[in-house]
Structure formats: C-alpha cells, structure tokens
N, CA, C and O atoms as CSV, one atom per row, in Angstrom:
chain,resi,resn,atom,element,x,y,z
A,1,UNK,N,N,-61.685,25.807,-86.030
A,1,UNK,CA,C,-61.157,24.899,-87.030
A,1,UNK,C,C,-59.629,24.928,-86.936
A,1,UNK,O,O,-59.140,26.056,-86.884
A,2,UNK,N,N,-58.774,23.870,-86.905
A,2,UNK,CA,C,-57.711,23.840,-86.753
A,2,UNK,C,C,-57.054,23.539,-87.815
A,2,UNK,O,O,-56.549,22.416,-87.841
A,3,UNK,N,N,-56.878,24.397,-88.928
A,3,UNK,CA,C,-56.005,23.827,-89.854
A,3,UNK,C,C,-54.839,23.284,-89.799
A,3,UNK,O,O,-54.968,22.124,-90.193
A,4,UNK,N,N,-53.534,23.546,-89.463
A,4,UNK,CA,C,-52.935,22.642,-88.764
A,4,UNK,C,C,-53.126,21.374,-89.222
A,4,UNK,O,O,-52.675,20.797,-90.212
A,5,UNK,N,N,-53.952,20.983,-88.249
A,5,UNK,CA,C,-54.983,19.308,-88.130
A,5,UNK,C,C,-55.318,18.831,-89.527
A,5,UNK,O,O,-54.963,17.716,-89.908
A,6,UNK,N,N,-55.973,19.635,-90.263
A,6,UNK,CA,C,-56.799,19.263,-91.329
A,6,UNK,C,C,-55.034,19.183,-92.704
A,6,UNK,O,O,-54.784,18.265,-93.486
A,7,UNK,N,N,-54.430,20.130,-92.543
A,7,UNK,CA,C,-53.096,19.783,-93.063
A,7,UNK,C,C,-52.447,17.998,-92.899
A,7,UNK,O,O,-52.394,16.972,-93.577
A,8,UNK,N,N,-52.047,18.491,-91.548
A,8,UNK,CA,C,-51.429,17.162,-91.194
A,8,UNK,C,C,-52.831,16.041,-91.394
A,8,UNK,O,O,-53.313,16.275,-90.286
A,9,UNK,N,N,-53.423,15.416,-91.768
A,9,UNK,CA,C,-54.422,14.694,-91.707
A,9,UNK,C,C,-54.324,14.384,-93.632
A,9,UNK,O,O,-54.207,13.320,-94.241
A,10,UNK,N,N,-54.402,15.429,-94.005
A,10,UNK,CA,C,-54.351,15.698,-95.601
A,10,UNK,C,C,-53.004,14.829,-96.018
A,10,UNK,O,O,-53.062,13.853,-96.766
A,11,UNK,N,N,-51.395,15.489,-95.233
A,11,UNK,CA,C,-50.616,14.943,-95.525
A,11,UNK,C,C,-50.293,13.248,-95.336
A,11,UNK,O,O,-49.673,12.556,-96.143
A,12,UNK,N,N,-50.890,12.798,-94.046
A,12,UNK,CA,C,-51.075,11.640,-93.514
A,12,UNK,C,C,-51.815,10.561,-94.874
A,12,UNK,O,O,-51.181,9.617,-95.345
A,13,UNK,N,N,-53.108,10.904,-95.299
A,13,UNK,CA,C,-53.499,10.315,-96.433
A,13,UNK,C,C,-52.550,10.158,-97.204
A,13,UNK,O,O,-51.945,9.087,-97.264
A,14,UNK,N,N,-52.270,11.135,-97.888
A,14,UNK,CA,C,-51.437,11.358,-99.267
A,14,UNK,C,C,-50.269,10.091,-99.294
A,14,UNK,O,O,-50.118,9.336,-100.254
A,15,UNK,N,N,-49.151,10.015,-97.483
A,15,UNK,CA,C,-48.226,9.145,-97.425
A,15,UNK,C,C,-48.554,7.559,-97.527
A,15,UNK,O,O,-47.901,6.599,-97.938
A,16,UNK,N,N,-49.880,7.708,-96.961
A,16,UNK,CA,C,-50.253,6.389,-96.632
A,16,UNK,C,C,-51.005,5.792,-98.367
A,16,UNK,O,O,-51.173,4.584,-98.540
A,17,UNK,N,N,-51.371,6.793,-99.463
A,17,UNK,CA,C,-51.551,6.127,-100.739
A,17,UNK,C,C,-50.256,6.455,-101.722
A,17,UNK,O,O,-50.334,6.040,-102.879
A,18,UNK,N,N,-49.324,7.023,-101.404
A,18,UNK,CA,C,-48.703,7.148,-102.346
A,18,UNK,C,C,-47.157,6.421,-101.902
A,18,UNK,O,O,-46.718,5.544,-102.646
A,19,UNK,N,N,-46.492,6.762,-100.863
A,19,UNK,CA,C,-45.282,6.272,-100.449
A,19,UNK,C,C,-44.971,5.171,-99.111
A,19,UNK,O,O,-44.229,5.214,-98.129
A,20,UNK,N,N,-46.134,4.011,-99.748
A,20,UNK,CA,C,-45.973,3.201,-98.542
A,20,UNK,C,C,-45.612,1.470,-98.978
A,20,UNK,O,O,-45.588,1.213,-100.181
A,21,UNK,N,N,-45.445,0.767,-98.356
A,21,UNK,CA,C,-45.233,-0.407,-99.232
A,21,UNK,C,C,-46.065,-1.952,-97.922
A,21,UNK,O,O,-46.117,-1.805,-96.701
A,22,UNK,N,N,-46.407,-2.811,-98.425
A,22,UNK,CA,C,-46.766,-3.738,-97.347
A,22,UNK,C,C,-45.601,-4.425,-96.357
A,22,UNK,O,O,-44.467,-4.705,-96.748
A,23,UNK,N,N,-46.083,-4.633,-95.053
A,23,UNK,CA,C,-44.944,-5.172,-94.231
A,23,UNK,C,C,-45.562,-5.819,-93.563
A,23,UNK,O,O,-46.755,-5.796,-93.866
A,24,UNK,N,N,-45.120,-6.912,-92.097
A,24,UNK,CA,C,-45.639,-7.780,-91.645
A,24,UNK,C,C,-45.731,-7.267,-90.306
A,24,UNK,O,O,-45.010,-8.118,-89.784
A,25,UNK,N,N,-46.124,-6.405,-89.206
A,25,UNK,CA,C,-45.787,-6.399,-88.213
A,25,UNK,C,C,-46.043,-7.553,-87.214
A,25,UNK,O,O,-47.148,-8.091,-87.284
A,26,UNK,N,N,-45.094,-8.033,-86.225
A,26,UNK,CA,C,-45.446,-9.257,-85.514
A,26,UNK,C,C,-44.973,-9.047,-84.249
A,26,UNK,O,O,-44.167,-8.137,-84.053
A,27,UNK,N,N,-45.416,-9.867,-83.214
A,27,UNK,CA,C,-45.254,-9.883,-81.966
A,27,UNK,C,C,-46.006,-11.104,-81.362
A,27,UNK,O,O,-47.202,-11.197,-81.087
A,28,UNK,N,N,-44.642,-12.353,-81.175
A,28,UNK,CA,C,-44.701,-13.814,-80.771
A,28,UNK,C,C,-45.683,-14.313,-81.383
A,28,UNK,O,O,-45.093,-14.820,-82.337
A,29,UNK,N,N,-47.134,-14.623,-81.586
A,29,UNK,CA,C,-48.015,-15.248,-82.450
A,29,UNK,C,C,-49.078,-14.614,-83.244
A,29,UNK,O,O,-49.940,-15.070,-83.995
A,30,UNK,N,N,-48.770,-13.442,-82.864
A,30,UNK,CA,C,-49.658,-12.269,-83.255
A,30,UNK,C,C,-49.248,-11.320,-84.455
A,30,UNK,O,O,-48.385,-10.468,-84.245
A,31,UNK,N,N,-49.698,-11.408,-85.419
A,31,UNK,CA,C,-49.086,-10.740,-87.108
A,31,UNK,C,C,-50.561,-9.326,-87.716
A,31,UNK,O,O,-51.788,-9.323,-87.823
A,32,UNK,N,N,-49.659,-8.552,-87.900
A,32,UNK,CA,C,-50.704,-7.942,-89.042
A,32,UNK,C,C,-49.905,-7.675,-89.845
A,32,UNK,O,O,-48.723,-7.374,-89.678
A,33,UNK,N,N,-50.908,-7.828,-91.434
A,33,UNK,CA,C,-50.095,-7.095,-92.330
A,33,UNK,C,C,-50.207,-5.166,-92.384
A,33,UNK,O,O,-51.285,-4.677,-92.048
A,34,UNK,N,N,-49.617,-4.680,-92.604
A,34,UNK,CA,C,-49.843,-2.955,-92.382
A,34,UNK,C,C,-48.985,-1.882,-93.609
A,34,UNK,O,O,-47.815,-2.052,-93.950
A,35,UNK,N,N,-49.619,-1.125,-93.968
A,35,UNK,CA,C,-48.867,-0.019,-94.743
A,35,UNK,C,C,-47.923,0.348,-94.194
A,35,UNK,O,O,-48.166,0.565,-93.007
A,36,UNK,N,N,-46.307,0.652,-94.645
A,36,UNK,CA,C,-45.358,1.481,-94.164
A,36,UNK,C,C,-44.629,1.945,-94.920
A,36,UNK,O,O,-44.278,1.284,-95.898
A,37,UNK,N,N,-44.180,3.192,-94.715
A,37,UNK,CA,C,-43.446,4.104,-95.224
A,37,UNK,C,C,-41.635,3.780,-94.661
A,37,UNK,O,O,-41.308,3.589,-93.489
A,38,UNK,N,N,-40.992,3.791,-95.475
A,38,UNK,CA,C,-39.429,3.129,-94.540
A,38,UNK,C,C,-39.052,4.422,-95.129
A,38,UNK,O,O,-39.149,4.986,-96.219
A,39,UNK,N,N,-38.503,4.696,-93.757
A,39,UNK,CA,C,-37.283,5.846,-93.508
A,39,UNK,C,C,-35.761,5.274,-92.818
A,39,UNK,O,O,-35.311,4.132,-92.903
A,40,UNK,N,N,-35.192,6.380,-92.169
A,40,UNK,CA,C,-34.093,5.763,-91.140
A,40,UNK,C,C,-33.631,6.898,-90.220
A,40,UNK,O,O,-33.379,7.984,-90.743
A,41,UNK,N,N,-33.535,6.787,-89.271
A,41,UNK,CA,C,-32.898,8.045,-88.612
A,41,UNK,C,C,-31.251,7.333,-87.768
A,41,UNK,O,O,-30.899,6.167,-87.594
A,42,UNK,N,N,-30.512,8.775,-87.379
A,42,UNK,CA,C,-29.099,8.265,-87.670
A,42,UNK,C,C,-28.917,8.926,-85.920
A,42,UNK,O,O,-29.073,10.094,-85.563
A,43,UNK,N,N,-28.540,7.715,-85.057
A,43,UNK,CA,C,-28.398,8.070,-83.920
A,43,UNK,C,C,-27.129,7.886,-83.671
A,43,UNK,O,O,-26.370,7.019,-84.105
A,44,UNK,N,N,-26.851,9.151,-82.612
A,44,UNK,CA,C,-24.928,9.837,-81.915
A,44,UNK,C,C,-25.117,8.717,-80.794
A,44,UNK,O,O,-26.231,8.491,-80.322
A,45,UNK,N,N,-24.588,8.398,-80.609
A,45,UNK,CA,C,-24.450,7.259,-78.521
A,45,UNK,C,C,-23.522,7.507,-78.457
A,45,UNK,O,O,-22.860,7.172,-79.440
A,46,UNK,N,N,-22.691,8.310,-77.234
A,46,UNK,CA,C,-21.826,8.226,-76.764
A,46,UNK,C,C,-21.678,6.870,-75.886
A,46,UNK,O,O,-22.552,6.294,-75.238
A,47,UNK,N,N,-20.059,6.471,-76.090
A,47,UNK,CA,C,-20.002,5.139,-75.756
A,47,UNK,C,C,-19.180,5.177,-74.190
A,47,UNK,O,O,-18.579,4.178,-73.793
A,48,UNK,N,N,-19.228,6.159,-73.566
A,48,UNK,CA,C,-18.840,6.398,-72.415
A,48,UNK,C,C,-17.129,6.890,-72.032
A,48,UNK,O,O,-16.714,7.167,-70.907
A,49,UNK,N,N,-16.381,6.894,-73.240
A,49,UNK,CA,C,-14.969,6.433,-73.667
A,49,UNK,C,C,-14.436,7.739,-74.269
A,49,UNK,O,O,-13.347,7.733,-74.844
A,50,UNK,N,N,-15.226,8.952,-74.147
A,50,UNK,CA,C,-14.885,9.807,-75.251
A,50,UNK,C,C,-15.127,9.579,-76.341
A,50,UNK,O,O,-14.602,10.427,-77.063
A,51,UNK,N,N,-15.856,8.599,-77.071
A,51,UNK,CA,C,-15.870,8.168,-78.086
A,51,UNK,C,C,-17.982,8.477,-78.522
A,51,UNK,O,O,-18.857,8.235,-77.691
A,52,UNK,N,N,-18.200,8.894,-79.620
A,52,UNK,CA,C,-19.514,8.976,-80.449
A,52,UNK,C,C,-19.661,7.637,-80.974
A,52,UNK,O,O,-18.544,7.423,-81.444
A,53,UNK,N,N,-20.360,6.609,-81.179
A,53,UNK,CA,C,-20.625,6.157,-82.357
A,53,UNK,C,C,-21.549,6.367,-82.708
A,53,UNK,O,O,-22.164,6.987,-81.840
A,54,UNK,N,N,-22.439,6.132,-84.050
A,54,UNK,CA,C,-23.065,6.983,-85.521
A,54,UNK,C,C,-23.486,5.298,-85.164
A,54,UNK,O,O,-22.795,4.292,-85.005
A,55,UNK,N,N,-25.048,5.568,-85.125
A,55,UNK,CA,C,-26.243,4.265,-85.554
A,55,UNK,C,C,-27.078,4.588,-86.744
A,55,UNK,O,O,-27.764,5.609,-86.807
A,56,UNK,N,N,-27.023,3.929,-87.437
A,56,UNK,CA,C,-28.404,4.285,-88.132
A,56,UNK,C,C,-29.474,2.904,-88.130
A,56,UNK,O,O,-29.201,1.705,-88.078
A,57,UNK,N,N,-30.818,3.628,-88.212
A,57,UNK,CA,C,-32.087,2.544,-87.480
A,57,UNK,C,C,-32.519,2.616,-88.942
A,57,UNK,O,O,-32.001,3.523,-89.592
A,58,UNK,N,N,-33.331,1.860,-89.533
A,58,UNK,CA,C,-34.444,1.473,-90.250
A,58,UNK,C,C,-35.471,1.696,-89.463
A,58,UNK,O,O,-35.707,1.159,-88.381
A,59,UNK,N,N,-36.225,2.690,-90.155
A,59,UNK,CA,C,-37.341,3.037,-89.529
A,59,UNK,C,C,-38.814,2.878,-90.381
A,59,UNK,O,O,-38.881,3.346,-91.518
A,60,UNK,N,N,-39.646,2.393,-89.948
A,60,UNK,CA,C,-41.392,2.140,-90.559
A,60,UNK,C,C,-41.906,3.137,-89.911
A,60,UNK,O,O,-41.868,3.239,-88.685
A,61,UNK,N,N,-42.629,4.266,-90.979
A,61,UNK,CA,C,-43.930,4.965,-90.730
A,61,UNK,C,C,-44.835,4.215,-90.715
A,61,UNK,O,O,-45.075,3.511,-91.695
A,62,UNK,N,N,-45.701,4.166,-89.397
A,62,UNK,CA,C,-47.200,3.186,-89.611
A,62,UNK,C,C,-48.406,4.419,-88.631
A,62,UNK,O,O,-48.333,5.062,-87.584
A,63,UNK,N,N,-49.391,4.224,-89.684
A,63,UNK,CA,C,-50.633,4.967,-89.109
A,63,UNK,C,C,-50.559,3.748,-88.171
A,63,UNK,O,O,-50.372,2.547,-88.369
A,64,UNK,N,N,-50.896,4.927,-86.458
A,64,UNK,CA,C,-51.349,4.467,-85.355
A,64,UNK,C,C,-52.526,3.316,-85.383
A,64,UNK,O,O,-52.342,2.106,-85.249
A,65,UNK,N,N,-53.683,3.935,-85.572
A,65,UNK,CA,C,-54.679,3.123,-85.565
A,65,UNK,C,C,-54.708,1.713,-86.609
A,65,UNK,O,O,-55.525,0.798,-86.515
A,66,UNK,N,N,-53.557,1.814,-87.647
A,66,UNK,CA,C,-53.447,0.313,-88.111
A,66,UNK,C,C,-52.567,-0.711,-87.591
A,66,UNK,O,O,-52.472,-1.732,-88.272
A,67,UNK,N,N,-52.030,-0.651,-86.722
A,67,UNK,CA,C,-51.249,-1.411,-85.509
A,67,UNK,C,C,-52.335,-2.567,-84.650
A,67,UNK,O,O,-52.075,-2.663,-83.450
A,68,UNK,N,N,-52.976,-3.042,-84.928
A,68,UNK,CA,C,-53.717,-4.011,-84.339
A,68,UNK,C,C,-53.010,-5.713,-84.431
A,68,UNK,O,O,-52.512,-6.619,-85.098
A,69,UNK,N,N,-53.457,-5.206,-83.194
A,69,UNK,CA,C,-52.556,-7.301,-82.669
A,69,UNK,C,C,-53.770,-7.721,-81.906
A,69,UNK,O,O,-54.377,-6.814,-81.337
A,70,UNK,N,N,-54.104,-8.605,-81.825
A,70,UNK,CA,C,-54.749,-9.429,-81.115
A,70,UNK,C,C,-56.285,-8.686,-80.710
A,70,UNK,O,O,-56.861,-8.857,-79.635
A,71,UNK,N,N,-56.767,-7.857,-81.810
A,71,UNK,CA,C,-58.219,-7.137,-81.619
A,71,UNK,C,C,-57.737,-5.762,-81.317
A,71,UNK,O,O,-58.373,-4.787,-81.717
A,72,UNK,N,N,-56.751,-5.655,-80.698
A,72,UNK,CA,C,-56.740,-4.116,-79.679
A,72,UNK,C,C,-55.251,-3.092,-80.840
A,72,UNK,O,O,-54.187,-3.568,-81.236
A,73,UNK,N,N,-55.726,-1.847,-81.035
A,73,UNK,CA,C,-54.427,-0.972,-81.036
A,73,UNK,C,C,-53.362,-1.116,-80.340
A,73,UNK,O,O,-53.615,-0.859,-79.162
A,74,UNK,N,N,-52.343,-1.392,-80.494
A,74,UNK,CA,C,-50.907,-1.277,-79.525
A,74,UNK,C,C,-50.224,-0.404,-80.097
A,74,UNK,O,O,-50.511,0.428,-80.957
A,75,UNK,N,N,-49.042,-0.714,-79.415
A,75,UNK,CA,C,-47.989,0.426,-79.465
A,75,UNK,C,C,-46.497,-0.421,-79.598
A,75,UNK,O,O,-46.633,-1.582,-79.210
A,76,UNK,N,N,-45.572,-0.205,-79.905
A,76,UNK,CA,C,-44.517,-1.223,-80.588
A,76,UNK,C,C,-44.410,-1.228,-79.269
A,76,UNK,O,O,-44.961,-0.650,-78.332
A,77,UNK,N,N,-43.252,-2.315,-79.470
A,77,UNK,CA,C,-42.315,-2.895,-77.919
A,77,UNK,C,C,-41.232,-3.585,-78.366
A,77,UNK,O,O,-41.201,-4.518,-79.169
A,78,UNK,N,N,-40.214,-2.971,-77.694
A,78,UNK,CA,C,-38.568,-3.633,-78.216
A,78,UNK,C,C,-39.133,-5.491,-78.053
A,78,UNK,O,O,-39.855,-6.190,-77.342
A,79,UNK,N,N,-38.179,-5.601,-79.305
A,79,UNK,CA,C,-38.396,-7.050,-79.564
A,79,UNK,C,C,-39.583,-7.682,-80.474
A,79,UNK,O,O,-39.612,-8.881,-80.753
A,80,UNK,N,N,-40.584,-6.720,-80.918
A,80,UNK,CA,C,-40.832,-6.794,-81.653
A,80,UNK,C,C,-40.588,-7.164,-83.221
A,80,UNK,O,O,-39.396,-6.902,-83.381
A,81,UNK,N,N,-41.172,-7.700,-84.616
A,81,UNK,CA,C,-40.476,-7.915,-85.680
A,81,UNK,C,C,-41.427,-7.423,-86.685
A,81,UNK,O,O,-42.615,-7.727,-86.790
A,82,UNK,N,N,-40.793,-6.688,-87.350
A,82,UNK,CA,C,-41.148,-5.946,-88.703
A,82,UNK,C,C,-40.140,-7.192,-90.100
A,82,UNK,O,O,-38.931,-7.365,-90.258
A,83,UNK,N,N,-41.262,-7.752,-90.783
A,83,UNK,CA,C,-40.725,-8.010,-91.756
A,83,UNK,C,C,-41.138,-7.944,-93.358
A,83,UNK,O,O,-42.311,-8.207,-93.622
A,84,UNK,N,N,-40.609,-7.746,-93.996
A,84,UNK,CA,C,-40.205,-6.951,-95.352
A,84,UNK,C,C,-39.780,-7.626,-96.119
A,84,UNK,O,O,-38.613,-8.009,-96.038
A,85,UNK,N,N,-40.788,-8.074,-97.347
A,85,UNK,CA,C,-40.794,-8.822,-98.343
A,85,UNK,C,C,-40.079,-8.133,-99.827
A,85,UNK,O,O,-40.485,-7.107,-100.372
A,86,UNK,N,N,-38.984,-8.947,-100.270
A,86,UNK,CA,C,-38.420,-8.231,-101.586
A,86,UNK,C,C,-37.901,-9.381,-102.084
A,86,UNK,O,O,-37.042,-10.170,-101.689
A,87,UNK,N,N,-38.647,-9.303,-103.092
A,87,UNK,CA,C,-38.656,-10.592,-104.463
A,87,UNK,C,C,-38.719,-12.142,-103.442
A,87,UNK,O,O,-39.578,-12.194,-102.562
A,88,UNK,N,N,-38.079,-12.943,-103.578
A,88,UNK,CA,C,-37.506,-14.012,-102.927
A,88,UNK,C,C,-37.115,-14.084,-101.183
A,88,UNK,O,O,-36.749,-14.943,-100.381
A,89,UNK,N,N,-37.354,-13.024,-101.181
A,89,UNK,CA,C,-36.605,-12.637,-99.677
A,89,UNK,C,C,-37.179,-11.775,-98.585
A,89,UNK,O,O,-37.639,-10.674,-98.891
A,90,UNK,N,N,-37.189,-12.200,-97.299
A,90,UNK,CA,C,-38.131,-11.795,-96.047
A,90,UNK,C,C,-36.473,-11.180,-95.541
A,90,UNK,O,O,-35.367,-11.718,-95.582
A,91,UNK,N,N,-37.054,-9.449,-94.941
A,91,UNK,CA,C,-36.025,-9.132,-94.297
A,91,UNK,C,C,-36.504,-8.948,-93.166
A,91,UNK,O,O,-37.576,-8.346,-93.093
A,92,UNK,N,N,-35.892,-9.382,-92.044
A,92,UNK,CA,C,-36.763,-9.497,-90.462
A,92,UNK,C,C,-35.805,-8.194,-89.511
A,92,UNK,O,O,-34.731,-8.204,-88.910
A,93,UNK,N,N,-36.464,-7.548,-89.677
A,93,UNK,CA,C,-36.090,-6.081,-88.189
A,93,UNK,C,C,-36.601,-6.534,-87.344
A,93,UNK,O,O,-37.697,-7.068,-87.513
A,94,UNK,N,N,-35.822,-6.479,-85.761
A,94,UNK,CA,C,-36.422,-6.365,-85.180
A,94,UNK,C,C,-36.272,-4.625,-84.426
A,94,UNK,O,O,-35.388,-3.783,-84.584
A,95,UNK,N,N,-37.450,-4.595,-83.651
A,95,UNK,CA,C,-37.701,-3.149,-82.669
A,95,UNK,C,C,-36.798,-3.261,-81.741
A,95,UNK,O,O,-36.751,-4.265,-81.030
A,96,UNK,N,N,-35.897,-2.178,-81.607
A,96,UNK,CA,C,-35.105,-1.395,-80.834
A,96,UNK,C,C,-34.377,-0.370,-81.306
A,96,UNK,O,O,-34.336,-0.177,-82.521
A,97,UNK,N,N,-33.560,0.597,-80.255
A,97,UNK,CA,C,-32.791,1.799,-80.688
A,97,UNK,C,C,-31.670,1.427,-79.658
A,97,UNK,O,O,-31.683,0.697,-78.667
A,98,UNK,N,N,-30.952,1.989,-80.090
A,98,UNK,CA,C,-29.708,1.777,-79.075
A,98,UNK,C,C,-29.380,2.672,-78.019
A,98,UNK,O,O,-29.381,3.786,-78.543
A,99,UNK,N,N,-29.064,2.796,-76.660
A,99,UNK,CA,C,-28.936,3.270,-75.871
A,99,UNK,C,C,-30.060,3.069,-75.302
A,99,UNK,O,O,-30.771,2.067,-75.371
A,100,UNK,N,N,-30.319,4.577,-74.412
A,100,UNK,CA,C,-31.596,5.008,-73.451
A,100,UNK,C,C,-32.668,5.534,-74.531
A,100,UNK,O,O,-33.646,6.168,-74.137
A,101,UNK,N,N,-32.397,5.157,-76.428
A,101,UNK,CA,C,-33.590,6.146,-76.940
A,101,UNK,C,C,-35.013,4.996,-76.940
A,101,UNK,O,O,-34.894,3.778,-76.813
A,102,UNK,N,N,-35.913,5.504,-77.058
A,102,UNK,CA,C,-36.944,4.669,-77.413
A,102,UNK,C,C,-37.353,3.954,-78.446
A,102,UNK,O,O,-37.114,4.539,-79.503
A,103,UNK,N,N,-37.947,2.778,-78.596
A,103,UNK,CA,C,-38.054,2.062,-79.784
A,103,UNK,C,C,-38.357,2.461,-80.937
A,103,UNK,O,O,-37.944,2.116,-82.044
A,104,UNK,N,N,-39.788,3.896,-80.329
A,104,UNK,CA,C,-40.228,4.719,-81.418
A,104,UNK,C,C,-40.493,5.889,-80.936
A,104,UNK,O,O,-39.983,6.172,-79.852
A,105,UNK,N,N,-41.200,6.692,-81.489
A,105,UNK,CA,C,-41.933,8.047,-81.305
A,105,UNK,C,C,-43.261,8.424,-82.096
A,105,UNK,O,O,-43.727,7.750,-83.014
A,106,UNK,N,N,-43.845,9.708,-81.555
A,106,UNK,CA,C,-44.696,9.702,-83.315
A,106,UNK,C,C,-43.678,10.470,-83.733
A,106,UNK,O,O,-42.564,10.789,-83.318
A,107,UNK,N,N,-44.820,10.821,-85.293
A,107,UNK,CA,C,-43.942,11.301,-86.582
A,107,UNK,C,C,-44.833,12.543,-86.911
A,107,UNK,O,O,-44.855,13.030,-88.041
A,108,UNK,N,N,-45.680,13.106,-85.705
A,108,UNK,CA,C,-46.817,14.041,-85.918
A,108,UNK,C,C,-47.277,14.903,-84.718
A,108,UNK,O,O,-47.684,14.142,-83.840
A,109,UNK,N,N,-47.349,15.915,-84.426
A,109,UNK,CA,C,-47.938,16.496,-83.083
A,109,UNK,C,C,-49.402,15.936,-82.864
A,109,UNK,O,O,-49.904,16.121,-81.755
A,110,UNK,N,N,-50.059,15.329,-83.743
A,110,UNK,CA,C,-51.012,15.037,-83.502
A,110,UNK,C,C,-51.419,13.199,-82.757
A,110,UNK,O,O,-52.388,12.533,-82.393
A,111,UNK,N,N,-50.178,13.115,-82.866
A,111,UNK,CA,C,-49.948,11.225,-82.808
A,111,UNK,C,C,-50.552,10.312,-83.528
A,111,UNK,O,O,-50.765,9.206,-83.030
A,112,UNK,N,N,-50.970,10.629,-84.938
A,112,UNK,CA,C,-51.634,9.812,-85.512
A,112,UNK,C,C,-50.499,8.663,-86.351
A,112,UNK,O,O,-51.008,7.554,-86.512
A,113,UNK,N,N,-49.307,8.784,-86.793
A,113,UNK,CA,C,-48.503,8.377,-86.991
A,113,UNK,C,C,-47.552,8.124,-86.163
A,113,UNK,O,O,-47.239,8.978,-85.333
A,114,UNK,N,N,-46.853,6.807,-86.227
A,114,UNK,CA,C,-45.454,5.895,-85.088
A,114,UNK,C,C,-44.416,6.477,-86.455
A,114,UNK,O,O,-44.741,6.781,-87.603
A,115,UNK,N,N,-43.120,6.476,-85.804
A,115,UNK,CA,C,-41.681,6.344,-86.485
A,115,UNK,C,C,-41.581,5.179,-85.609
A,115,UNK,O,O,-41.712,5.303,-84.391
A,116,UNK,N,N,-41.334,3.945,-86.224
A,116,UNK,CA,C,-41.052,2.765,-85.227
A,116,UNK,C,C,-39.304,2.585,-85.633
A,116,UNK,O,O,-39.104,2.824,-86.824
A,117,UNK,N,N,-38.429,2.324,-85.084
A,117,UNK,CA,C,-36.993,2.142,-85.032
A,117,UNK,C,C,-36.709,0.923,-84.713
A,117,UNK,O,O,-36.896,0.475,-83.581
A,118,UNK,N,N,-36.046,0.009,-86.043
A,118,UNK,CA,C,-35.408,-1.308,-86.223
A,118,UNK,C,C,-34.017,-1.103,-86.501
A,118,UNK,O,O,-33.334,-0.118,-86.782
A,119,UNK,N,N,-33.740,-2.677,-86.292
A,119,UNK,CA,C,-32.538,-3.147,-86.774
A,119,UNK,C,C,-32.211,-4.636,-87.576
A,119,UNK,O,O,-32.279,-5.672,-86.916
A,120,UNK,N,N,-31.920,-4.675,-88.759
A,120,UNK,CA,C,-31.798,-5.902,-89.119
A,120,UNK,C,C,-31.483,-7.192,-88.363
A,120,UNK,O,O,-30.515,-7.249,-87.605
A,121,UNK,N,N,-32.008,-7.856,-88.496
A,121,UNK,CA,C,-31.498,-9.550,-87.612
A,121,UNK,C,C,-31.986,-10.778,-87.972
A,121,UNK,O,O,-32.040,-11.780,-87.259
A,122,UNK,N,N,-32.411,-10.633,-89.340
A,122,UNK,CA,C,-32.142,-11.834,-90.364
A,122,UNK,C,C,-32.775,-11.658,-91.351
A,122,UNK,O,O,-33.746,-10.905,-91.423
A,123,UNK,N,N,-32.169,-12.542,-92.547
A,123,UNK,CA,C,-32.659,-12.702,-94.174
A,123,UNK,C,C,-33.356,-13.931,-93.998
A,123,UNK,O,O,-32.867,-14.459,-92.999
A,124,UNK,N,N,-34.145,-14.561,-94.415
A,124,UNK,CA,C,-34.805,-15.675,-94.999
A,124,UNK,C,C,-35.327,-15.666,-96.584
A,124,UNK,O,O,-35.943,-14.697,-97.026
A,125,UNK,N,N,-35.042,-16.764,-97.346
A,125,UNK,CA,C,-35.711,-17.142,-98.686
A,125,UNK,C,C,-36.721,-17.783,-98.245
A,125,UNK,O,O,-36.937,-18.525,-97.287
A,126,UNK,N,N,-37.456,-17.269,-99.323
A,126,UNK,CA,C,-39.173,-18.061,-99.175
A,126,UNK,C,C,-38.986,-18.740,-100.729
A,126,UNK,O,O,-38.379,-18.420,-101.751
A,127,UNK,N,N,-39.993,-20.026,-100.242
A,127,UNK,CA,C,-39.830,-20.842,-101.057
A,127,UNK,C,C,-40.479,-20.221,-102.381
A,127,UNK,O,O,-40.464,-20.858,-103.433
C-alpha cells in the first residue's frame, strides 16, 4: 500500500472540490470546459546581457484526465488558450513560458495533475 499515493490522491480531491473555479480550455475548434485551480509561478531568464529578467506566468491546476479535446486526453501545447470568465469579462491566456522552460509540468510525482503556464493576450466583454 502506498500511502504516499493514497495522500496525494486525497489531496488531489479536496483541490479539485474546494479551490477550483470553471475555465474554458481550447485548442483551434476544440473547447472543454474544466476545473482549475489558478496559481502563478515566477520565472529568472537570463537575457544573455548580464541581465535576469523576473516573469511571472498565470498558471491553471487541471486534473490530467479532465483535459479532453476531441474524445482523447491531451497534454497542453504552446499556443494553446485558457479562458477565464469574471463578471462581464473573458480573460484569454494563452500557453507558453518564456525561454527554453516548458509550457507546463505536473504538480504531483504521481502525474495526475498539469501546472499549465500562461500569459495574458486579451480581454473580451461578453454581451
């Protein structure tokens, strides 16, 4: 028995009913709606110059297995769009990180959870 597992699995529930909110994940004609948890993580890039600059990503926790596009589980892909409904207003991320990091990672040794990594790139009002 791997507790461990049965922990992280326990904690996984708990995020996904208590600290998650609805979002749109999309990719060109293909939409689901999905639970996510928004975080952000704060990335160093050296800019080749001697110089650091300080990113910070908007990031969506999404259980793995609720990522479905087109019948099948996927896995994000830069260029992707996460969008995020508040009052009057659609906020559209799209997927990427800056530099050589990856779009996402998991958020679990077990991979049952994505940290997916956005960046704002437009507001829209809904009617």
């Amino acid at each position: 028995m791997d507790l461990l597992k049965i922990g992280s699995d326990w904690l996984q529930n708990q995020r996904s009913k208590f600290l998650t909110r609805k979002i749109v994940y999309q990719r060109d004609t293909a939409s689901v709606e999905v639970l996510a948890t928004v975080g952000k993580t704060i990335f160093r890039v050296d800019t080749g110059y001697g110089r650091i600059e300080r990113l910070e990503s908007r990031d969506y926790l999404i259980t793995v297995a609720d990522l479905i596009l087109d019948g099948q589980v996927t896995l994000p892909e830069p260029g992707d769009q996460v969008r995020e409904t508040e009052d009057s207003t659609s906020f559209v991320y799209e997927v990427m990180a800056p530099g050589n990091e990856p779009a996402y990672r998991y958020s679990d040794p077990y991979r049952k959870t994505l940290r997916i990594h956005t960046k704002l790139v437009a507001r829209e009002t809904l009617p």
